[in-house]
C-alpha positions in Angstrom: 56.2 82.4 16.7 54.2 79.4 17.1 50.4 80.3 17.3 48.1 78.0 19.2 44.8 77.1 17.3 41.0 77.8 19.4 40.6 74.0 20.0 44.3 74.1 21.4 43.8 76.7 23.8 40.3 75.7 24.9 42.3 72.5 25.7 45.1 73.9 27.6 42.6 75.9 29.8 40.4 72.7 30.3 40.3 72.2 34.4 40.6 68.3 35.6 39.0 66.4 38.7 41.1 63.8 40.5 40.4 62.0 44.0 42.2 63.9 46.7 45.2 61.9 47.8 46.1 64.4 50.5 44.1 65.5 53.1 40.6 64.0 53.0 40.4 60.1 52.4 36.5 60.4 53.2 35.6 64.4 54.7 31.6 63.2 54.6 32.7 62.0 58.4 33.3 65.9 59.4 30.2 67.4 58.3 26.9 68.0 60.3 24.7 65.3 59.0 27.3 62.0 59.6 25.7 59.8 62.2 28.7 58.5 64.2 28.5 54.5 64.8 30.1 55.2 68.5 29.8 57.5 71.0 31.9 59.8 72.7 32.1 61.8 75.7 29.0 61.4 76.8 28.8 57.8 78.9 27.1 59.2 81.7 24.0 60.8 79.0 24.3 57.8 77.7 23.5 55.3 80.8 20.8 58.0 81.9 18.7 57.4 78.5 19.3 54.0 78.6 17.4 53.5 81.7 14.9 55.8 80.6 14.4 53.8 77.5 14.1 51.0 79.6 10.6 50.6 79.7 10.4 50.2 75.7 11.9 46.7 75.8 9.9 45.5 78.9 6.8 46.1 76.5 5.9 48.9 79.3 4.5 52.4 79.0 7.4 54.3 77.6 8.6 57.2 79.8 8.5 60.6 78.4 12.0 62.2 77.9 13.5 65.8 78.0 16.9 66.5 76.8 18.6 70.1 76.7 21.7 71.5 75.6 23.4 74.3 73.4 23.7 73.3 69.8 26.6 70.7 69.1 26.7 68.8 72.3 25.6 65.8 71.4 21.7 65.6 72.0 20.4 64.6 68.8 23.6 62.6 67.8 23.0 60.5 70.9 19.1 60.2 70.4 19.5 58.2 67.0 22.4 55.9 68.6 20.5 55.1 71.3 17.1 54.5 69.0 18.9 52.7 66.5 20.2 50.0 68.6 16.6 49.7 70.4 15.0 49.3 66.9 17.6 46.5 66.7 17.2 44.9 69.7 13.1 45.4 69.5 13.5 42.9 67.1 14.8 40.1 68.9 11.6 40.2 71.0 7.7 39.3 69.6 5.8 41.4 72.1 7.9 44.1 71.7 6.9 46.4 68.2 8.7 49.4 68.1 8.0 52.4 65.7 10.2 55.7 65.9 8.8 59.2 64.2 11.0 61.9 63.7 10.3 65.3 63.8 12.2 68.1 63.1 10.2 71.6 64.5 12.6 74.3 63.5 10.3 75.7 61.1 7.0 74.7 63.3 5.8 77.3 65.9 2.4 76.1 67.5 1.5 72.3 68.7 -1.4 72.5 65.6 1.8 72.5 63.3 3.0 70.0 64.5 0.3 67.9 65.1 -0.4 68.5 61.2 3.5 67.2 60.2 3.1 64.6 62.6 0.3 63.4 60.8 1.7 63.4 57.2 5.0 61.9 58.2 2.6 58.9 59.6 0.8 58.9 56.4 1.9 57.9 53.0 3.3 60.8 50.6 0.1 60.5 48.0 -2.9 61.0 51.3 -1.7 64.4 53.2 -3.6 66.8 54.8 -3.6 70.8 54.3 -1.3 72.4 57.0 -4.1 75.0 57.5 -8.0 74.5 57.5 -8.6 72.2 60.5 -9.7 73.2 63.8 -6.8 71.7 66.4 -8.7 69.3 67.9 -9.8 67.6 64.6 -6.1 67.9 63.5 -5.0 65.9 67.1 -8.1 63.2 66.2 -6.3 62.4 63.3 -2.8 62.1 64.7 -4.4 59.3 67.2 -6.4 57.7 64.4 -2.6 57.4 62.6 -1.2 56.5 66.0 -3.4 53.5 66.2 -3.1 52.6 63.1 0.6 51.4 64.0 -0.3 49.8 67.1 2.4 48.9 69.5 5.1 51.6 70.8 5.6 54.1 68.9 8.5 57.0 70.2 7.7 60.5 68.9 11.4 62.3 68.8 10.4 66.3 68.5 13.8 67.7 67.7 14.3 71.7 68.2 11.0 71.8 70.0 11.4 75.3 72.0 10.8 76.5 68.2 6.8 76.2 69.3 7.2 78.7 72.1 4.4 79.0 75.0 2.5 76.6 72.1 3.0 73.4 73.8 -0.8 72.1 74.1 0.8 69.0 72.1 3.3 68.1 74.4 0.4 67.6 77.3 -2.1 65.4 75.0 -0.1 63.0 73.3 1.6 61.9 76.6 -1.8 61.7 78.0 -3.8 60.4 75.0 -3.7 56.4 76.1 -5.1 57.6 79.5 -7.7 59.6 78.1 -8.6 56.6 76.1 -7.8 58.5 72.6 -5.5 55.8 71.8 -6.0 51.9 72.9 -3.8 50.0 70.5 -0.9 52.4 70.8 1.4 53.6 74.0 3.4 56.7 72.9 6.1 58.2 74.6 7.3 62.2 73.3 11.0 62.5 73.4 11.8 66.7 73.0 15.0 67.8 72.6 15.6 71.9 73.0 18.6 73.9 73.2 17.0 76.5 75.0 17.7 76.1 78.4 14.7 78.4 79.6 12.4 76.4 77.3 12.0 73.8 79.9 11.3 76.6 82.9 8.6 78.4 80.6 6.4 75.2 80.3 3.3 75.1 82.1 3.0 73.2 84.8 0.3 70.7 83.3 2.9 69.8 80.7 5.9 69.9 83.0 4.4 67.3 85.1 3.5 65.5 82.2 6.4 65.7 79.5 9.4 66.0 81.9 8.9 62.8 83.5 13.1 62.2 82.5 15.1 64.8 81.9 18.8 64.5 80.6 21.0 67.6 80.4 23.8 67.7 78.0 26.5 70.3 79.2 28.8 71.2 76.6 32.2 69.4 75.9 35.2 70.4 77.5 38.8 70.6 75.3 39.8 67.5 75.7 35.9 65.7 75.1 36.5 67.7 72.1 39.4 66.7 71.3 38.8 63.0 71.6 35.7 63.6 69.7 37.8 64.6 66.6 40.7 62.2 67.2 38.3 59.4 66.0 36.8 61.3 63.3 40.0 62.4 61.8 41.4 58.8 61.9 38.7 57.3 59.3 38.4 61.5 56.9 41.7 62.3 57.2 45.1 60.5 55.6 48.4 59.4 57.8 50.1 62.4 58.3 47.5 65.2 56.8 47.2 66.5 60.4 49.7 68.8 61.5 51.3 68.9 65.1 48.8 70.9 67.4 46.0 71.2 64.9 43.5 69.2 66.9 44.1 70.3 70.1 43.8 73.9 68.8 40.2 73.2 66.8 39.5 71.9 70.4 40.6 75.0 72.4 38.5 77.2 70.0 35.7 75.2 70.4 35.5 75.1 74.4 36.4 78.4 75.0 33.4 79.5 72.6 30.8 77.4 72.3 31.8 73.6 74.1 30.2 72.7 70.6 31.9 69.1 68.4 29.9 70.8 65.6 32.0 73.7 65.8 34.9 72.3 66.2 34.4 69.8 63.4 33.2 72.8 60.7 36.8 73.9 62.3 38.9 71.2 61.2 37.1 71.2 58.2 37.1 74.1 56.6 41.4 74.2 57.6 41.5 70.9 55.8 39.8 72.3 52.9 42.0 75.9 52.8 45.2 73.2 53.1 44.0 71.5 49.7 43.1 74.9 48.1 46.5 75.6 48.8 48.2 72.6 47.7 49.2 71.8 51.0 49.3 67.9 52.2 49.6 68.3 55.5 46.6 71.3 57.7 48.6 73.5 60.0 47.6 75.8 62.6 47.6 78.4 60.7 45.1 77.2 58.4 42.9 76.8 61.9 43.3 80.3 62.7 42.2 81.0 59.1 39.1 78.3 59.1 38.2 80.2 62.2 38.0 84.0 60.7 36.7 82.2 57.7 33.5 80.6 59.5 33.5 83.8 62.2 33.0 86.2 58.7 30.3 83.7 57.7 28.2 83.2 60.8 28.2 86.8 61.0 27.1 87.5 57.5 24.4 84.9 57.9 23.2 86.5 60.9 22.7 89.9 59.8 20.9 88.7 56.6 18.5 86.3 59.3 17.5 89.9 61.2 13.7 91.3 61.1 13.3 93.7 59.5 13.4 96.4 62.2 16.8 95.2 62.5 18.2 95.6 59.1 16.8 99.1 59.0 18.8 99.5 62.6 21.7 98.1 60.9 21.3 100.2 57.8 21.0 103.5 59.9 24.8 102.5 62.0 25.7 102.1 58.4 25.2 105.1 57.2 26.3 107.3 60.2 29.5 105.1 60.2 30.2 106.0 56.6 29.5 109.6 57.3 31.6 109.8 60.5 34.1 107.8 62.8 32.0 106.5 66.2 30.2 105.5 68.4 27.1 106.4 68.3 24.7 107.2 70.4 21.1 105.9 70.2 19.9 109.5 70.2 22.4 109.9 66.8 20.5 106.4 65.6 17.4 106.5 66.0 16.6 109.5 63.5 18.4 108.1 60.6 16.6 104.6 61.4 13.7 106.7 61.0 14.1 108.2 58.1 14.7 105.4 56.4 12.0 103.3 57.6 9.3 105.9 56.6 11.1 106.5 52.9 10.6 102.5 52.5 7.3 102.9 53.5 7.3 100.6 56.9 5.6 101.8 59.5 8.7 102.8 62.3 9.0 101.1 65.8 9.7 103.7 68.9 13.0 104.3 70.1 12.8 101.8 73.3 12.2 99.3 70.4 14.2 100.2 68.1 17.1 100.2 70.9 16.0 96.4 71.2 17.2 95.5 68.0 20.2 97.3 68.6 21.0 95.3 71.6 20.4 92.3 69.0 23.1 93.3 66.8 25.5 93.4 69.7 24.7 90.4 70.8 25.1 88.7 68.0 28.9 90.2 67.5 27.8 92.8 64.6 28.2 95.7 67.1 30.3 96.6 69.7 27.8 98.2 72.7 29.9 100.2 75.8 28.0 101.3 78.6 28.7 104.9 79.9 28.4 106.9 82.8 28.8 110.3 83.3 26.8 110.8 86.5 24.3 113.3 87.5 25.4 115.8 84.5 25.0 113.4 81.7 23.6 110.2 83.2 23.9 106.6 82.2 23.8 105.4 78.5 25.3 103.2 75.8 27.1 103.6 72.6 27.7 101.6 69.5 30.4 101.1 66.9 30.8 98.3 64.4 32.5 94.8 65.5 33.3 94.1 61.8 34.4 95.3 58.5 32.2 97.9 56.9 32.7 96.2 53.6 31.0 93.0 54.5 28.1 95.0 56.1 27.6 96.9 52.9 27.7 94.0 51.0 24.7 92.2 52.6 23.2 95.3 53.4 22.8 95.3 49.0 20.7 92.4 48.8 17.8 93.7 51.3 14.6 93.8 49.8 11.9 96.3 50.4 14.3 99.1 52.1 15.5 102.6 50.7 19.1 102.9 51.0 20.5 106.2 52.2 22.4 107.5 49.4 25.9 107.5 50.4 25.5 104.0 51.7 23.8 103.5 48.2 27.3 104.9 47.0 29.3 102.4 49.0 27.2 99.6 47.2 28.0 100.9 43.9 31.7 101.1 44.3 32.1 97.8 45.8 30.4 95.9 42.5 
């Protein structure tokens, strides 16, 4: 018997990296943040924005523009072609000075927030200001004196901008600023781009008349849009032959049916190509598709019940535990008591049972519950029930890492025995 020394061993366990030769020549061109250098599917988006970007290279007023659309159809993807190649043709032109400010609100909710980012991504890193402290109007007096400060046009793009709510003061001064004479060295135009459809509708009118002035809807990509979408994408991340028969036409399928979303079906063809090279597979089939898709479903799922209130994970932690103690569904009336329960025991102040029911609805909406309206007429009226949509294993397991709540004790157990 031949015994290997330590340093052997260690060295026989050692893991190496080499290129993939397989599946993804460069898979940077699949994920969310790869700015496309065509586009398409969307000519007719595109020749509407054109026109209402117009005015920029006549050295005119710029038009104020609204786009809208669900996640993944192309909005923002469209917005940075189409700015890009104005910056570049600006150029060509002396009285034409074109600036472009991007803003990203997901994380804003009020116009004084962003008037406050606005202003520090106009101003160099080492001379920003507090994001609290200011009364609003000071904070808009120094977004003009920045404005002005780079003369000419300058386009402010306010991406995700329903994420400010009824808060849209902003989008009504800026627009109006040169006329008001705040600004008299700079013409500003607000580009805001929302996928919330309803956004739009709850603006008031002073800003609707104002902002809306060009509106662009984006409706979301049929199969084959979609599938076109990734034919040219998977020509320049994928190898000759790492694409199995079907496979695009079925990330496609998935895609329209659910969402009409390229990001989704990207993330699809993705994460299949990645499950075929952990499987030392050179060529994605569909049934790595069908796996990608429970795979991203499981995670979307997960990520929504850990992005809940936290009303809602005490909602979620009450189904929990009557689910472990007995097969469903539930009734609210069987809910609501344990939800109470354990709100009080951590402390947090419980909501009423219409409310609560609210955040019930929540979790049914976003796929975590199963809801079933019944109606057993005049005897036992009308009312709904609940049951879980997914596995009771995954629930437990993010149900462990909430902070601040008292777990029930057997699903306490649950968490212990899945460690």
């Amino acid at each position: 018997m031949v015994l290997q020394s330590s340093d052997e061993r260690d060295e026989s366990r050692m893991t190496t990296f080499t290129p993939d030769t397989d599946i993804f020549c460069d898979e940077d061109m699949l994920r969310d943040d790869y700015q496309p250098n065509s586009i398409t599917a969307r000519e007719t988006e595109l020749d509407a924005y054109q026109t209402a970007l117009q005015p920029v290279i006549n050295g005119a007023q710029p038009r104020n523009i609204f786009l809208y659309g669900k996640t993944g159809v192309g909005k923002t993807a469209v917005s940075r072609y189409l700015l890009d190649q104005l910056q570049r043709d600006s150029t060509q032109y002396d009285d034409v000075d074109l600036s472009v400010v991007w803003l990203n609100c997901t994380n804003l909710s009020s116009s004084y927030q962003v008037a406050v980012n606005l202003v520090n991504e106009l101003r160099p890193a080492d001379d920003q200001i507090s994001t609290t402290g200011y009364p609003q109007q000071r904070v808009f007096d120094l977004l003009y004196e920045e404005l002005d400060a780079v003369g000419g046009t300058v386009l402010l793009v306010l991406d995700e901008i329903d994420h400010i709510g009824s808060d849209d003061e902003i989008l009504y001064e800026i627009p109006r600023a040169r006329s008001n004479d705040y600004l008299t060295e700079t013409k500003p135009g607000v580009i805001g781009i929302s996928n919330d459809f309803g956004f739009r509708d709850d603006l008031s009118p002073k800003v609707k008349d104002t902002l809306c002035e060009e509106e662009i809807h984006f409706a979301p990509y049929n199969a084959p849009e979609l599938e076109a979408i990734l034919g040219r994408r998977a020509e320049e991340a994928l190898y000759d032959g790492a694409i199995g028969s079907g496979v695009l036409g079925l990330c496609a399928g998935i895609a329209a049916q659910d969402t009409g979303s390229a990001r989704q079906a990207l993330d699809l063809l993705y994460q299949a190509g990645e499950l075929a090279r952990a499987t030392d597979h050179d060529r994605i089939s569909e049934t790595n598709v069908h796996d990608a898709r429970s795979k991203l479903e499981r995670s979307q799922i997960e990520h929504g019940m850990r992005e809940l209130t936290r009303h809602g994970h005490l909602s979620l932690i009450a189904m929990l535990q009557l689910a472990i103690e007995s097969t469903g569904p539930f009734r609210v009336r069987n809910i609501y008591p344990r939800y109470r329960t354990i709100a009080e025991q951590s402390n947090i102040d419980p909501l009423v049972r219409r409310r609560m029911h609210d955040h019930l609805a929540d979790l049914a909406m976003l796929g975590i519950l199963d809801r079933t309206a019944r109606n057993e007429g005049r005897s036992g009226g009308q009312y709904y029930e609940y049951s879980f949509a997914v596995d009771l294993d995954l629930v437990t397991t993010v149900v462990s890492d909430f902070e601040g709540v008292s777990l029930p004790r057997r699903v306490s157990e649950l968490v212990h025995s899945l460690e």
